[in-house]
N, C-alpha and C positions, 0 to 999 in steps of 0.2 A: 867690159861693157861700159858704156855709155851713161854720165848722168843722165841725159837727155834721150836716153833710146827711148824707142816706143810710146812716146808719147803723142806721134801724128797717130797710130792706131785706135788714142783715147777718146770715149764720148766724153760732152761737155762735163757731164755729170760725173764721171771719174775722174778727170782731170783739175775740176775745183774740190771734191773731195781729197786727193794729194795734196793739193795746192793749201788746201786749210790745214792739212796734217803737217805740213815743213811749216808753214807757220807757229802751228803749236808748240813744233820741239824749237824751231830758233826762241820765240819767248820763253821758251824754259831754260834754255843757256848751258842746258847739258851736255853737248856737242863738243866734239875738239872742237878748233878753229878750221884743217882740214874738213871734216865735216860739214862744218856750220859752210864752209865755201863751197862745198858742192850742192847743199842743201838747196843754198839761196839762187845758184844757176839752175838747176832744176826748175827752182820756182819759179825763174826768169822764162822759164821756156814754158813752162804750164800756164804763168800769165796770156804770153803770146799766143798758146794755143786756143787758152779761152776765150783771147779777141776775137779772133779770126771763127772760132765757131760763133760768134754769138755776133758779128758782118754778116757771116750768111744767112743766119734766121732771120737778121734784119733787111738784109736781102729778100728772101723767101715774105716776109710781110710786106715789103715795100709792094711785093709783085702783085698781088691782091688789090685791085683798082676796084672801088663802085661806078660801075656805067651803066649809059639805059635801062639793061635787060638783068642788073643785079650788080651781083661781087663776080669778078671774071679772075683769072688770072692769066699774068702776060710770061714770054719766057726772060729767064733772070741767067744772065752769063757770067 
């Protein structure tokens, strides 16, 4: 298995709670170094994932325009 499996499956909110948890252990330095190197690619891809969800809410609010008759929303691709 994969450091990185299953991670496109995670919500935002899971994915920064791992992401805070490999933080924790690499500051703590208890890790092999094996370890601490899968640790920190994991964390590489839990970063990426948390961009990318948190583009499309920025997305998803961009879409939300005030016009004449209020807040509208337009579609967002």
């Amino acid at each position: 298995m994969s450091d990185t499996a299953g991670i496109e499956a995670l919500s935002f909110e899971d994915a920064l709670a791992q992401l805070e948890g490999i933080v924790k252990s690499l500051e703590g330095g208890r890790s092999t170094l094996a370890e601490a190197i899968g640790e920190y690619e994991r964390g590489v891809a839990l970063r990426r994932h948390c961009e990318g969800k948190l583009a499309e809410a920025e997305a998803k609010v961009q879409a939300v325009v005030e016009g004449k008759s209020g807040l509208s929303l337009r579609d967002v691709e």
